[in-house]
N, CA, C and O atoms as CSV, one atom per row, in Angstrom:
chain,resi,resn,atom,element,x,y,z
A,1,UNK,N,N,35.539,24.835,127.358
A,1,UNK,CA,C,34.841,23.718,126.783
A,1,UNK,C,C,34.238,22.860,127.890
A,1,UNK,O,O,34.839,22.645,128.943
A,2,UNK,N,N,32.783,22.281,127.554
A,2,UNK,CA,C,32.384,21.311,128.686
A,2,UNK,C,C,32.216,19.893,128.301
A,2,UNK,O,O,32.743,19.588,127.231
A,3,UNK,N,N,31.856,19.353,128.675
A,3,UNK,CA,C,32.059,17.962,128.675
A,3,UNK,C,C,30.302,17.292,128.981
A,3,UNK,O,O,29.843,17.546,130.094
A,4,UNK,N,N,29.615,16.666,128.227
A,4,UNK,CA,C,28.499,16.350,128.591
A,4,UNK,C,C,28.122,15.073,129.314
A,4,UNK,O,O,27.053,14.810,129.866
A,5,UNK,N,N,29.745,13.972,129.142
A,5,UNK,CA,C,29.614,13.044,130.609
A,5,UNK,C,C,29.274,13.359,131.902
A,5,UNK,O,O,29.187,12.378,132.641
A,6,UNK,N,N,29.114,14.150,132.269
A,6,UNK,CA,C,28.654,13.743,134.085
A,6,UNK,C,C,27.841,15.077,134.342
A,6,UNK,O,O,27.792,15.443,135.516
A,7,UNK,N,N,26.970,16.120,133.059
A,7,UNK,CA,C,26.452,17.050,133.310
A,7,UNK,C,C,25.270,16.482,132.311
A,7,UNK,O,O,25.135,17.143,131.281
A,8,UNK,N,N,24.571,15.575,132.439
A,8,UNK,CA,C,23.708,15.598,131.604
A,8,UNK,C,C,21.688,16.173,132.084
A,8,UNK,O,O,20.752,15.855,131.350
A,9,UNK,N,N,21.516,16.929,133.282
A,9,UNK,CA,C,20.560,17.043,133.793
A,9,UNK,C,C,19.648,18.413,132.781
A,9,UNK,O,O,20.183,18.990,131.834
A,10,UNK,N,N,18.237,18.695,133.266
A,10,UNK,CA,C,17.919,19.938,133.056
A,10,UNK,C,C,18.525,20.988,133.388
A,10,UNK,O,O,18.685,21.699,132.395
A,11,UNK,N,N,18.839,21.323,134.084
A,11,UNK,CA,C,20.090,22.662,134.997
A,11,UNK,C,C,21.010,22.566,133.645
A,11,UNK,O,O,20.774,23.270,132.663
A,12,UNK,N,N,22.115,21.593,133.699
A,12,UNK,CA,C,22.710,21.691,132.547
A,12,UNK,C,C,22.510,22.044,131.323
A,12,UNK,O,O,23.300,22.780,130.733
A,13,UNK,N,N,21.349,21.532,130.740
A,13,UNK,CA,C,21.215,21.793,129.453
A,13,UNK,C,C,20.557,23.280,128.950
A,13,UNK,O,O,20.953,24.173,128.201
A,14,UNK,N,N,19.172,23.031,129.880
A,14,UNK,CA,C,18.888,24.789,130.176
A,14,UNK,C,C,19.507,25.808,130.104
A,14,UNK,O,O,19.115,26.814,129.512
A,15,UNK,N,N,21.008,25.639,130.946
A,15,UNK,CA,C,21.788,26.883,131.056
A,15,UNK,C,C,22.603,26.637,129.932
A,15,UNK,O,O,23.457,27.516,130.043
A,16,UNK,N,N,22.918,25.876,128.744
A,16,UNK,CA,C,23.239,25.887,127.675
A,16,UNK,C,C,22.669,25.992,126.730
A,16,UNK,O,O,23.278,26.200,125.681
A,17,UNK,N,N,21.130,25.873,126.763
A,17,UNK,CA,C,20.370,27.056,125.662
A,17,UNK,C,C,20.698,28.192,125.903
A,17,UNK,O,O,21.486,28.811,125.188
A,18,UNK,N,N,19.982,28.818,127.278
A,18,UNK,CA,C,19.880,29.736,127.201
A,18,UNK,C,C,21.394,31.054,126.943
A,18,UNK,O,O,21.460,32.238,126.613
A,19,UNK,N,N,22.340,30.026,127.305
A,19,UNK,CA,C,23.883,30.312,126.846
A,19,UNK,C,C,23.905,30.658,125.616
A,19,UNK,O,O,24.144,31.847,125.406
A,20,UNK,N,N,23.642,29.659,124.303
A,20,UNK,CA,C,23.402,29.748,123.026
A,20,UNK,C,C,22.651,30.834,122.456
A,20,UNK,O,O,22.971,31.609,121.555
A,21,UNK,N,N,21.459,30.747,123.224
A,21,UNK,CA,C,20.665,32.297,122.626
A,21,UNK,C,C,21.541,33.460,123.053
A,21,UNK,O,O,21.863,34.224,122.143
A,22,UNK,N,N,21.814,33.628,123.808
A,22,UNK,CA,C,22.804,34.841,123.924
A,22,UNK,C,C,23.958,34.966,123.428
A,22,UNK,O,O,24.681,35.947,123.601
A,23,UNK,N,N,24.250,33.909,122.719
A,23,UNK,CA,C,25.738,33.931,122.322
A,23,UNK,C,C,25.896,34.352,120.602
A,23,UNK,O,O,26.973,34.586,120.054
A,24,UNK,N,N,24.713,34.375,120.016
A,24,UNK,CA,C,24.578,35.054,118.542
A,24,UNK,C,C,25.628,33.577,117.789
A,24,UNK,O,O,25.975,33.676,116.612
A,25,UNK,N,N,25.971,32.490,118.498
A,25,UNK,CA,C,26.600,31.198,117.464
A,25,UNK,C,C,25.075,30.634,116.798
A,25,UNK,O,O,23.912,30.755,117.183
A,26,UNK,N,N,25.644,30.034,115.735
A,26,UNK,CA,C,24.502,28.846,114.786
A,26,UNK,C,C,24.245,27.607,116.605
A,26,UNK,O,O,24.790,27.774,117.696
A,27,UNK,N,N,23.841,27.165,116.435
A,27,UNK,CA,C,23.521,26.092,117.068
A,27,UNK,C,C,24.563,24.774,117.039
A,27,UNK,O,O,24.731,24.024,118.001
A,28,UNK,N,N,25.413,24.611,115.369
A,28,UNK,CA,C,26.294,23.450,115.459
A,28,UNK,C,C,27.546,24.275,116.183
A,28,UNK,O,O,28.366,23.776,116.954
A,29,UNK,N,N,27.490,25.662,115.742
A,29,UNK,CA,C,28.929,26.135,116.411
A,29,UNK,C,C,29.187,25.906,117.952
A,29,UNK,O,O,30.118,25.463,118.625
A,30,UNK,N,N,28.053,26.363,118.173
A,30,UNK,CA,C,27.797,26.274,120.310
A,30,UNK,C,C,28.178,25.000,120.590
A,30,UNK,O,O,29.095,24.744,121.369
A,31,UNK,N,N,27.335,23.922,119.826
A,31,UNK,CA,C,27.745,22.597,119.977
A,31,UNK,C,C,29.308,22.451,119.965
A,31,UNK,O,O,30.111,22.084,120.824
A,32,UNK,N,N,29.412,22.797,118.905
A,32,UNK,CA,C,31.080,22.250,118.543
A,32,UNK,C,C,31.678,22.293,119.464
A,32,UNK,O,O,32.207,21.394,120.117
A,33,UNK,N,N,31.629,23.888,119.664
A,33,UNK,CA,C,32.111,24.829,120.626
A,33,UNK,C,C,32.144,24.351,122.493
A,33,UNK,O,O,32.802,24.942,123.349
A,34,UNK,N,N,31.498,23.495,122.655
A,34,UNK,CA,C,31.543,23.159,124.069
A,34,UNK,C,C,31.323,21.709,124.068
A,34,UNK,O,O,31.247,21.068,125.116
A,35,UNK,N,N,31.238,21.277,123.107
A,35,UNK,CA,C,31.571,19.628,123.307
A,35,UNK,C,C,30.471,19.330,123.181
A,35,UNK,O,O,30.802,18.299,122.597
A,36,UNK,N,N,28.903,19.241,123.186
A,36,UNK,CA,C,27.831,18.870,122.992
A,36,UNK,C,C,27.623,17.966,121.828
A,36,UNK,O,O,28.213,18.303,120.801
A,37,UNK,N,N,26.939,16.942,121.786
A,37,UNK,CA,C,26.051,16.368,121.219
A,37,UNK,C,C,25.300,17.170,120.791
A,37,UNK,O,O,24.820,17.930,121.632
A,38,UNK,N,N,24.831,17.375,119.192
A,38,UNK,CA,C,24.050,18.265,118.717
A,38,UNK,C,C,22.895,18.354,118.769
A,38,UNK,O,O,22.220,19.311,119.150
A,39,UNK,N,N,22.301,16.511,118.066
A,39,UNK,CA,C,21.212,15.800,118.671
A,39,UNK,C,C,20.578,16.271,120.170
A,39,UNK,O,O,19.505,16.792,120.475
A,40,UNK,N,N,21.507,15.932,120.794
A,40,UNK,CA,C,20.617,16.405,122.666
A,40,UNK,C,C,20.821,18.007,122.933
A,40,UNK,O,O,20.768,18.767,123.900
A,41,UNK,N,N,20.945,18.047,122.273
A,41,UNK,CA,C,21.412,19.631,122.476
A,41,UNK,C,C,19.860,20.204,121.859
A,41,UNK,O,O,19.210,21.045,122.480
A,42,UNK,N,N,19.462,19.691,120.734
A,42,UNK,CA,C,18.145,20.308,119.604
A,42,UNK,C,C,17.213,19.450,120.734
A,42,UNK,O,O,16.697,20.280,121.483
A,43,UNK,N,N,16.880,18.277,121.054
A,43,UNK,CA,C,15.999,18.057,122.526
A,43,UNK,C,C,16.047,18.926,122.413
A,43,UNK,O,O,15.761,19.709,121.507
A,44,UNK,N,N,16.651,19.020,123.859
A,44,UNK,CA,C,16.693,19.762,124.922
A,44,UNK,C,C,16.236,21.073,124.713
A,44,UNK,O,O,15.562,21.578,125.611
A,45,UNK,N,N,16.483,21.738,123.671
A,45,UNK,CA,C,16.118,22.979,123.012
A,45,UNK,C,C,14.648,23.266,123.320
A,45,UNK,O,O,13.999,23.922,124.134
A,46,UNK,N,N,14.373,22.206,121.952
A,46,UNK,CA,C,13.083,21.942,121.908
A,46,UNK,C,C,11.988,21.641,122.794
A,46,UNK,O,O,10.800,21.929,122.648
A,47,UNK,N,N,12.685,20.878,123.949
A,47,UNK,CA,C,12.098,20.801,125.264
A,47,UNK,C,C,11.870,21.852,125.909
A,47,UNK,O,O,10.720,21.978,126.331
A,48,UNK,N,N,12.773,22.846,126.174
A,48,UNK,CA,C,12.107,24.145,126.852
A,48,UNK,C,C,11.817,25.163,125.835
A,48,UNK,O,O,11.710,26.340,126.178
A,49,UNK,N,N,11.717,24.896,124.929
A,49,UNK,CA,C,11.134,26.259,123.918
A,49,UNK,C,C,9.782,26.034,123.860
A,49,UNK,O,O,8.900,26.878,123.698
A,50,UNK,N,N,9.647,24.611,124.030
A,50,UNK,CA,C,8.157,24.342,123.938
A,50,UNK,C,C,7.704,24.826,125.139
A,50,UNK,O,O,6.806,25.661,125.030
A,51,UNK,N,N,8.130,24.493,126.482
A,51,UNK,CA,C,8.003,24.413,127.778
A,51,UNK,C,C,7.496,25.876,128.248
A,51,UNK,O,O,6.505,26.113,128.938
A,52,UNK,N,N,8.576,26.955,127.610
A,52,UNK,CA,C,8.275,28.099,127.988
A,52,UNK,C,C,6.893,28.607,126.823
A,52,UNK,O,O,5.928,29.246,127.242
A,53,UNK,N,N,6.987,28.331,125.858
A,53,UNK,CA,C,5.862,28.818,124.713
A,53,UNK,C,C,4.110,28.632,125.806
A,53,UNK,O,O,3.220,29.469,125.955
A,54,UNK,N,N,4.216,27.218,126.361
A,54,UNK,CA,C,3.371,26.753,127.046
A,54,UNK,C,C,2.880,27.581,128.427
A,54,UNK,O,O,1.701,27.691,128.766
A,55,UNK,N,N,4.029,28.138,129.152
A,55,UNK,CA,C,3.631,28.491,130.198
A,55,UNK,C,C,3.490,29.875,130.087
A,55,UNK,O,O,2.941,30.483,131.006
A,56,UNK,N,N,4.159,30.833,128.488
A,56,UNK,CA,C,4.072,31.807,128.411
A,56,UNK,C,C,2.339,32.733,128.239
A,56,UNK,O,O,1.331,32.167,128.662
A,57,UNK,N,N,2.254,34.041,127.633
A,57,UNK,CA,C,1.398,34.191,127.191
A,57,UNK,C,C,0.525,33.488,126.132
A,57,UNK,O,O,0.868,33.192,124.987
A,58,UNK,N,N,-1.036,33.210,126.907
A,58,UNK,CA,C,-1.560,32.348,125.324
A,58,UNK,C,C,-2.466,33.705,124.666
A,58,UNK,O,O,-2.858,34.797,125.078
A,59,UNK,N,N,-2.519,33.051,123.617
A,59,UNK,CA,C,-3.596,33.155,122.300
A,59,UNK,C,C,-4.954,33.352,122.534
A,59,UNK,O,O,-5.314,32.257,122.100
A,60,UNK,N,N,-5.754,33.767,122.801
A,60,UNK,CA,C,-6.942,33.522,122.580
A,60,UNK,C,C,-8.313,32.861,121.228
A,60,UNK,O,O,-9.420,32.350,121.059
A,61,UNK,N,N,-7.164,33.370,120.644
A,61,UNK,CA,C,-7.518,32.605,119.142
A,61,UNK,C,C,-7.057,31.432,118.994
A,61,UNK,O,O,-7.799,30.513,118.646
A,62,UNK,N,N,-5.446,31.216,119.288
A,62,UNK,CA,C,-4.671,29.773,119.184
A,62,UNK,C,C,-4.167,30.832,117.565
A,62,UNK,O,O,-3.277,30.240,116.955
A,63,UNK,N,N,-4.448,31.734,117.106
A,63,UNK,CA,C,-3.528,32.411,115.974
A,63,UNK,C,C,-2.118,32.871,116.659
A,63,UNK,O,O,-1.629,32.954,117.786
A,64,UNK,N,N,-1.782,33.105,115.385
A,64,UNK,CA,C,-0.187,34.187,115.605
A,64,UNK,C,C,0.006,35.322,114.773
A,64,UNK,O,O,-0.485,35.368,113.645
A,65,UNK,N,N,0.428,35.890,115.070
A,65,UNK,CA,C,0.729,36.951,114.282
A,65,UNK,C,C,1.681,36.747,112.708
A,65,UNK,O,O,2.515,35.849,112.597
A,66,UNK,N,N,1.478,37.411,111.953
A,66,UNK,CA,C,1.992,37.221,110.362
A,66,UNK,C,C,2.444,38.690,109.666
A,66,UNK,O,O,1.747,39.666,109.390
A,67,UNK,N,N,3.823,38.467,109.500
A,67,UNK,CA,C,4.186,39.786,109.000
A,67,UNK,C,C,3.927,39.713,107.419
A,67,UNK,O,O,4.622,38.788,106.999
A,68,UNK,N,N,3.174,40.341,106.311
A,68,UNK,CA,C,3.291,40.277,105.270
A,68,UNK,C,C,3.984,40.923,104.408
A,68,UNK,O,O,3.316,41.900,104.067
A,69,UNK,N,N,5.348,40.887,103.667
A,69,UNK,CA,C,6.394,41.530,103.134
A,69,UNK,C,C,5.668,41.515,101.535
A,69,UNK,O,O,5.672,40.504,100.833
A,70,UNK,N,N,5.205,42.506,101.219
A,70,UNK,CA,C,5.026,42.949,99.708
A,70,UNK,C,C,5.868,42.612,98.484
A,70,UNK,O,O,6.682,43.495,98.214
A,71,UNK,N,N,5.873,41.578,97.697
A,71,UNK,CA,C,6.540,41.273,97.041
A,71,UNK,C,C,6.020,40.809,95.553
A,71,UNK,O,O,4.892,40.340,95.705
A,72,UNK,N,N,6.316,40.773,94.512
A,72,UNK,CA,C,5.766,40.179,93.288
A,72,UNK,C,C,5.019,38.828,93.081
A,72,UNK,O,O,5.562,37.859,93.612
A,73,UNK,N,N,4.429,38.712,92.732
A,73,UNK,CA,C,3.766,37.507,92.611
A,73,UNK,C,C,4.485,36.027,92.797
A,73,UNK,O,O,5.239,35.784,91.855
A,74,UNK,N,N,4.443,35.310,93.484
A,74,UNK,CA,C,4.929,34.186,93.191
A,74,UNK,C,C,4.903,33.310,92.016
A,74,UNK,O,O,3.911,32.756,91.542
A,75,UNK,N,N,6.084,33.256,91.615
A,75,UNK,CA,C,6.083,31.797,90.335
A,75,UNK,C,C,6.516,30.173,90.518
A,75,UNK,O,O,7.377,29.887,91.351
A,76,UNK,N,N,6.197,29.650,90.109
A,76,UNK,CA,C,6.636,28.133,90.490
A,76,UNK,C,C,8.007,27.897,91.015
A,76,UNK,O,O,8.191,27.256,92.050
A,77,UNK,N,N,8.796,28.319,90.435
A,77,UNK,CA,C,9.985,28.424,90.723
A,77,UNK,C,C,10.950,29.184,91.937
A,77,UNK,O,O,12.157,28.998,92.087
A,78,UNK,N,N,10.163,29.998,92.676
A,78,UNK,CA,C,9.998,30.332,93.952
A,78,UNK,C,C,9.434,29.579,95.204
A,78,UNK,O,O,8.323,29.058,95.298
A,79,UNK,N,N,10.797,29.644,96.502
A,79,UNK,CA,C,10.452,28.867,97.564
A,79,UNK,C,C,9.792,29.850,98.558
A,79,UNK,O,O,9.913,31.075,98.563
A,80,UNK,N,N,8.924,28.921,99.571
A,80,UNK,CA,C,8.476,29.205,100.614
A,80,UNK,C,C,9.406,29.051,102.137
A,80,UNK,O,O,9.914,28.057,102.657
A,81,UNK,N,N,9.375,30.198,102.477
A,81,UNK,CA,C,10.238,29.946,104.240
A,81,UNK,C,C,9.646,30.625,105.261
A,81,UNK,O,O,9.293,31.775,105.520
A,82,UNK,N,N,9.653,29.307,105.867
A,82,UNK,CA,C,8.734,29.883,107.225
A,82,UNK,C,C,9.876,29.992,108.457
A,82,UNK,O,O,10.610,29.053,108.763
A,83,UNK,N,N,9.889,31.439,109.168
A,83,UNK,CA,C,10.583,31.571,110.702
A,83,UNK,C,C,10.011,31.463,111.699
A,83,UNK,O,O,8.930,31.989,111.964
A,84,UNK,N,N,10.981,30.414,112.743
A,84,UNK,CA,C,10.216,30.966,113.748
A,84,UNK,C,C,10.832,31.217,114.909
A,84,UNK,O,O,12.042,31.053,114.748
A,85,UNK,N,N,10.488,31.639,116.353
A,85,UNK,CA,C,10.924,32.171,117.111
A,85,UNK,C,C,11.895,30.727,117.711
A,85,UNK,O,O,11.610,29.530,117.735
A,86,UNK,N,N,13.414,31.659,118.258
A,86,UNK,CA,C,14.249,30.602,118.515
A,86,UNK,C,C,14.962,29.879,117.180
A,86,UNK,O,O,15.548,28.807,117.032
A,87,UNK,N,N,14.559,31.224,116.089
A,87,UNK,CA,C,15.759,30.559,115.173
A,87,UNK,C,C,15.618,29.642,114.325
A,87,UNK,O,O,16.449,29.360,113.462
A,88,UNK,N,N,14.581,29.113,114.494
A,88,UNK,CA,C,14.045,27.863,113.829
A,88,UNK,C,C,13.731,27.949,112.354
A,88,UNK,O,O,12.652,28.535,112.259
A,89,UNK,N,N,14.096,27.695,111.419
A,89,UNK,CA,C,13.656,28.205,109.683
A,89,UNK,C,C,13.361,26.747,109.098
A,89,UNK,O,O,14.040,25.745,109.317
A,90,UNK,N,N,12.088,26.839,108.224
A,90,UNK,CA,C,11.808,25.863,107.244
A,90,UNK,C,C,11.662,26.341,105.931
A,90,UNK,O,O,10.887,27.197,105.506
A,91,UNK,N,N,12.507,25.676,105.348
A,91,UNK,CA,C,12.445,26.858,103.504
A,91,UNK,C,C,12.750,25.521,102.499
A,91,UNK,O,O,13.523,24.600,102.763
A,92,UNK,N,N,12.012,25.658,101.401
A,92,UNK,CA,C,12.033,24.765,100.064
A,92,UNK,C,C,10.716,24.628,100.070
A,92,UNK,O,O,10.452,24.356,98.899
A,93,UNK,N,N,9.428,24.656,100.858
A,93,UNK,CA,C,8.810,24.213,100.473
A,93,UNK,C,C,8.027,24.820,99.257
A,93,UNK,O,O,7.852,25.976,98.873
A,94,UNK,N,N,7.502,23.227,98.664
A,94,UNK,CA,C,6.868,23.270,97.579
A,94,UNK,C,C,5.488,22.860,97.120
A,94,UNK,O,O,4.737,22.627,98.067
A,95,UNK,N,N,4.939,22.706,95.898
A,95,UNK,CA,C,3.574,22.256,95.995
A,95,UNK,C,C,4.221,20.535,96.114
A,95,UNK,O,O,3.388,19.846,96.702
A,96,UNK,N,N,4.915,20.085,95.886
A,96,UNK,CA,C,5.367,18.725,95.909
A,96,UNK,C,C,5.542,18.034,97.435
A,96,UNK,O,O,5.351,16.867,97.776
A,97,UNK,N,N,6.060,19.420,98.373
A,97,UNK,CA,C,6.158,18.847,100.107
A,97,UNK,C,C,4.842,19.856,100.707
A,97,UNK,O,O,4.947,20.465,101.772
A,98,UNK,N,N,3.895,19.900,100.039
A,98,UNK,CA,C,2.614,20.612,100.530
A,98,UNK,C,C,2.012,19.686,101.928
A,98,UNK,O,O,1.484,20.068,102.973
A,99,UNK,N,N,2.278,18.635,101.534
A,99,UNK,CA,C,1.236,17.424,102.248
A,99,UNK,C,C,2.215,17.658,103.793
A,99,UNK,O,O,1.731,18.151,104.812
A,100,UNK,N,N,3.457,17.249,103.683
A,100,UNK,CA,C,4.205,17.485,104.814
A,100,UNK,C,C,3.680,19.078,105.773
A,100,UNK,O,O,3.099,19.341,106.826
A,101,UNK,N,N,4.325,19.833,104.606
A,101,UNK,CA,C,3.767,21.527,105.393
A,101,UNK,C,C,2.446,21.077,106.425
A,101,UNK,O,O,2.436,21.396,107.614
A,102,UNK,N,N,1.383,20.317,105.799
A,102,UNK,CA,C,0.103,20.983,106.596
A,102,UNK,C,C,-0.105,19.956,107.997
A,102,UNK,O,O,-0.931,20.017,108.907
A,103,UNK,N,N,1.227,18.829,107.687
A,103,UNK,CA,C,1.333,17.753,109.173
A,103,UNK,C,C,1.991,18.854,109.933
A,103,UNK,O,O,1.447,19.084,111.013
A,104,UNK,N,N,2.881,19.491,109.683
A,104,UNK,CA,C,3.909,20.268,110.369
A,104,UNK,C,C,2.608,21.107,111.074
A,104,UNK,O,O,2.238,20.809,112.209
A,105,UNK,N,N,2.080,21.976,110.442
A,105,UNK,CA,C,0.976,22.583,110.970
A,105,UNK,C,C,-0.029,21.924,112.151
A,105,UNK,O,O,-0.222,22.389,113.274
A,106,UNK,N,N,-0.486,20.965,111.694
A,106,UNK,CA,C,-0.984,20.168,113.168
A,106,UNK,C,C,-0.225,19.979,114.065
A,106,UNK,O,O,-0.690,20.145,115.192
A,107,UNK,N,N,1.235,19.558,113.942
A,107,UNK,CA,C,1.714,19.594,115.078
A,107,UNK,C,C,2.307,20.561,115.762
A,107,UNK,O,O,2.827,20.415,116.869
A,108,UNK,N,N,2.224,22.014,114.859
A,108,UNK,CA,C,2.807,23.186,115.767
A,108,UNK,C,C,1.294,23.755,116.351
A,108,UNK,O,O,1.309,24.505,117.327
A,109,UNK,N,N,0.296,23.461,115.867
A,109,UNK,CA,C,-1.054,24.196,116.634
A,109,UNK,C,C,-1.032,23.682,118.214
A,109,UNK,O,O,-1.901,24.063,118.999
């Protein structure tokens, strides 16, 4: 178990993502699991997932790729879930949180 009093730098946290991705835990478990703040823990995450997305390969389009799974028609009563890399899932949406979905969208472009 670690202790996040007197390790709070990039080095630290870095090597506790990248700990987490390899470790196949949820994200609260890792937390739990080593004493973390969950809150700075999702930062920090988020800080280099972005960090590396940025310095990684770009887009030329600014698109992404879209797997389309063949399935029956959608009915009202059916949710939408979006994945994304690093684990990340958004699911419920509806025509009611439509407006949200398409902020989310500006800010992941």
């Amino acid at each position: 178990m670690t202790s996040t009093n007197s390790n709070t730098g990039d080095d630290f946290w870095r090597q506790h993502v990248a700990q987490w991705q390899a470790s196949g835990l949820s994200q609260a478990g890792y937390c739990r699991h080593h004493e973390l703040t969950a809150h700075q823990f999702s930062y920090w995450k988020c800080k280099f997932l972005t960090m590396s997305e940025t310095v990684g390969p770009k887009l030329a389009s600014g698109f992404t790729r879209v797997q389309v799974v063949a399935k029956p028609l959608a009915t009202s009563d059916q949710k939408l879930s979006l994945f994304f890399r690093g684990g990340i899932q958004v699911t419920g949406i509806t025509q009611d949180n439509m407006a949200l979905l398409k902020q989310l969208i500006e800010v992941l472009r």
